[in-house]
Biotite code that builds the C-alpha atoms (Angstrom):
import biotite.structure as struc

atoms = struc.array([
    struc.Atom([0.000, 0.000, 0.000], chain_id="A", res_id=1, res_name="UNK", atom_name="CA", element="C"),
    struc.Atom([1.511, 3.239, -0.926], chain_id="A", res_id=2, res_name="UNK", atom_name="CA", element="C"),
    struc.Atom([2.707, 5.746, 1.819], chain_id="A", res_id=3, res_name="UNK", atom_name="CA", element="C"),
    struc.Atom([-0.167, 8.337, 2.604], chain_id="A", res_id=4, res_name="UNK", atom_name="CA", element="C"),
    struc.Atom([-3.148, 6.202, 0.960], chain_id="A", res_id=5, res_name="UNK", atom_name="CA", element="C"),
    struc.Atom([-5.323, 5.544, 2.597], chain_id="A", res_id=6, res_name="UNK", atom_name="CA", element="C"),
    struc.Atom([-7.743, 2.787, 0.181], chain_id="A", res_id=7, res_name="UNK", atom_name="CA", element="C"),
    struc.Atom([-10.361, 1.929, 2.342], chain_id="A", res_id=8, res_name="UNK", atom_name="CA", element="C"),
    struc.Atom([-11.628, -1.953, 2.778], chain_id="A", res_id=9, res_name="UNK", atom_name="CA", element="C"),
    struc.Atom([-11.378, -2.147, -1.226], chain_id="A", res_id=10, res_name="UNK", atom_name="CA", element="C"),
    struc.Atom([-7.608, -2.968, -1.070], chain_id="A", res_id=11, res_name="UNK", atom_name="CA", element="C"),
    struc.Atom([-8.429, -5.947, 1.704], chain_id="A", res_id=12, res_name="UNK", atom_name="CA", element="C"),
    struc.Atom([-11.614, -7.319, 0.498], chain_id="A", res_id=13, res_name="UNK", atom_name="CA", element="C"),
    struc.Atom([-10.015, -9.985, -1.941], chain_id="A", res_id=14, res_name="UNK", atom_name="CA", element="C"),
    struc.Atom([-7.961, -11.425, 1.380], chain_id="A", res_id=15, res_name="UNK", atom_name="CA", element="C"),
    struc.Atom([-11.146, -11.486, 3.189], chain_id="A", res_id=16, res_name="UNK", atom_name="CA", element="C"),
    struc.Atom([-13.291, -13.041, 0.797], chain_id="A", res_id=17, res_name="UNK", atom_name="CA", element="C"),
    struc.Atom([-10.611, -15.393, 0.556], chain_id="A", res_id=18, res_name="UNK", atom_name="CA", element="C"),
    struc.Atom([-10.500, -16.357, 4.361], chain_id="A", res_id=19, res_name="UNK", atom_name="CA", element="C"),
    struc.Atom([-14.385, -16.188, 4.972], chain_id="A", res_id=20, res_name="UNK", atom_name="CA", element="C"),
    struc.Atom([-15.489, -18.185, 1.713], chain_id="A", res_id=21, res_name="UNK", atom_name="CA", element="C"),
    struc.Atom([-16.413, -21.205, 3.716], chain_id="A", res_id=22, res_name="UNK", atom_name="CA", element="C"),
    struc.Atom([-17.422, -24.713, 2.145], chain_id="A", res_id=23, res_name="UNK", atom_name="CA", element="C"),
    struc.Atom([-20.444, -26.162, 2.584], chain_id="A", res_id=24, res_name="UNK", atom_name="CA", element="C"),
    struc.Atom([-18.902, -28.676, 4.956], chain_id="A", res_id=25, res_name="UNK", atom_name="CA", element="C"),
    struc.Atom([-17.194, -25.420, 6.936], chain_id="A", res_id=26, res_name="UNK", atom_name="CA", element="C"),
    struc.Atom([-20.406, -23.603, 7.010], chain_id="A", res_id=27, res_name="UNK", atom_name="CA", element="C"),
    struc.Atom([-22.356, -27.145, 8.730], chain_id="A", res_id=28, res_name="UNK", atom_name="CA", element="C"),
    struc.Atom([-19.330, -26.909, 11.660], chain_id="A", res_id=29, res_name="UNK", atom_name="CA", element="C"),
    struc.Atom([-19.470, -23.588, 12.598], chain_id="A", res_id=30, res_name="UNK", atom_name="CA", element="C"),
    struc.Atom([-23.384, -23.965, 12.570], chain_id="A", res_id=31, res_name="UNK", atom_name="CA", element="C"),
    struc.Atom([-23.113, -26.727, 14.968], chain_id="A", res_id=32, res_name="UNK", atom_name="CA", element="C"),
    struc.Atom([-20.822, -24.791, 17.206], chain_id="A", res_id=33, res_name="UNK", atom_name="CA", element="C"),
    struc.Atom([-22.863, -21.841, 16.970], chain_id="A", res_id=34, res_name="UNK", atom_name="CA", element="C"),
    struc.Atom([-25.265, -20.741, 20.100], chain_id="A", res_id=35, res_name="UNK", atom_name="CA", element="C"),
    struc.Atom([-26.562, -18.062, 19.043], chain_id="A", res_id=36, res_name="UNK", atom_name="CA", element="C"),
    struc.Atom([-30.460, -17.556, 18.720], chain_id="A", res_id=37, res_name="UNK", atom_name="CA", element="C"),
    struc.Atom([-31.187, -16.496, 15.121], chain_id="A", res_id=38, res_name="UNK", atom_name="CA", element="C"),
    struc.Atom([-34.863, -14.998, 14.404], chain_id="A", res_id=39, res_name="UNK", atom_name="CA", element="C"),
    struc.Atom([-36.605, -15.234, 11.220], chain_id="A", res_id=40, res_name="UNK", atom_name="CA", element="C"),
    struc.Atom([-34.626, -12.408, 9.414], chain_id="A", res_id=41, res_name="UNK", atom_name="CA", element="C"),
    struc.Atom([-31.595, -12.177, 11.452], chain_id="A", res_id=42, res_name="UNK", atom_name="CA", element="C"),
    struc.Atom([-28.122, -12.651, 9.342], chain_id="A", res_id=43, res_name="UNK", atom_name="CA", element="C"),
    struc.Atom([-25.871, -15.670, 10.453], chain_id="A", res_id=44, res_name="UNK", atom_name="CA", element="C"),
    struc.Atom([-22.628, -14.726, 12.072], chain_id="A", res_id=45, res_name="UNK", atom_name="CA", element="C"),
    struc.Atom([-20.702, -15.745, 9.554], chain_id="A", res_id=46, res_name="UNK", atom_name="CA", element="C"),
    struc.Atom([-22.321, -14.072, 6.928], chain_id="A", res_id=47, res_name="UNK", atom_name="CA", element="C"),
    struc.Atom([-22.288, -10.360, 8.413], chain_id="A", res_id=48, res_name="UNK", atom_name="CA", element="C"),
    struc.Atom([-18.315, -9.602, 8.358], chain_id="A", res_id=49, res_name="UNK", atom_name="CA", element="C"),
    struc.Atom([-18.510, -10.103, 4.735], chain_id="A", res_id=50, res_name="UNK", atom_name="CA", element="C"),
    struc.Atom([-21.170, -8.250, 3.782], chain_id="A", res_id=51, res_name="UNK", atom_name="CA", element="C"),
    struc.Atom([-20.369, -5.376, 6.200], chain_id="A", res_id=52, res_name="UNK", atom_name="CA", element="C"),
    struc.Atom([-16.927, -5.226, 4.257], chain_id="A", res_id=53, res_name="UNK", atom_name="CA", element="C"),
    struc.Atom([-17.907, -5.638, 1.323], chain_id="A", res_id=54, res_name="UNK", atom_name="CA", element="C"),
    struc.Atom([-20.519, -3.093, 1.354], chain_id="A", res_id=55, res_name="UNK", atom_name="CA", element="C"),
    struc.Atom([-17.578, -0.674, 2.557], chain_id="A", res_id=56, res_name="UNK", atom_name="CA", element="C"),
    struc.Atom([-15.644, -1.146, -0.066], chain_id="A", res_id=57, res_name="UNK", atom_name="CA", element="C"),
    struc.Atom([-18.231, -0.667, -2.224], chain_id="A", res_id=58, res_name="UNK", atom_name="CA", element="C"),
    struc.Atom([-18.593, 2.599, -1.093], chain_id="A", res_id=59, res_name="UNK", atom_name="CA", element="C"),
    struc.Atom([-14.926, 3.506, -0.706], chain_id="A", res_id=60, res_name="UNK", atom_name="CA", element="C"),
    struc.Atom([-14.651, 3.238, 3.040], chain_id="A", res_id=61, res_name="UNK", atom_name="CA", element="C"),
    struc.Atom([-12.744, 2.010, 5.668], chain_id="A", res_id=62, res_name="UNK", atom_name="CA", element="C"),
    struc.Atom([-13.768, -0.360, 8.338], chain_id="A", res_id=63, res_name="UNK", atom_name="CA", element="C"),
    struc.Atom([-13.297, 0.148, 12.289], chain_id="A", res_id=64, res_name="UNK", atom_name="CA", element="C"),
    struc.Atom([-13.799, -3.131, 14.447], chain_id="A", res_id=65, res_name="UNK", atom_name="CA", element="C"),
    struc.Atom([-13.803, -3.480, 18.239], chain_id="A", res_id=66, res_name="UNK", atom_name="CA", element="C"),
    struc.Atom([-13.343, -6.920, 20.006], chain_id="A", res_id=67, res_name="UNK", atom_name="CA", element="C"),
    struc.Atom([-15.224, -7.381, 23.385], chain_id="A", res_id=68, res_name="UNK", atom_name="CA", element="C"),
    struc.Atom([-14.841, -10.311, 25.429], chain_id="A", res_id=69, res_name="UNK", atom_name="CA", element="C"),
    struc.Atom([-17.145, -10.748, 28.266], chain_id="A", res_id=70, res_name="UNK", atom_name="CA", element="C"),
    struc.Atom([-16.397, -13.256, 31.184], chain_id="A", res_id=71, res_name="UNK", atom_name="CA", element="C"),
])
């Protein structure tokens, strides 16, 4: 990336697409791990990352994330 730029999520969505394309067989694991309670139109946890990014770079932003772990 060149000094100063600042490209958004378009210059790290092919990386991500790459690492959250899940198989068929991925997606039935992580859906048997997953606890979560999922109403009729509520998006899958796996599914929302991607779209969020992709929807930024669509639009030319960036993307801020926060991790919170609760014990």
């Amino acid at each position: 990336m060149p000094t100063g730029c600042c490209p958004g999520a378009r210059w790290t969505l092919p990386g991500v697409e790459r690492a959250l394309a899940f198989t068929p067989a991925e997606r039935a694991r992580v859906a048997d791990r997953d606890w979560l309670d999922y109403g009729a139109r509520d998006e899958h946890v796996i599914d929302g990352p991607l779209r969020v990014w992709r929807t930024a770079a669509a639009a030319g932003r960036g993307l801020c994330t926060v991790a919170l772990h609760v014990h």
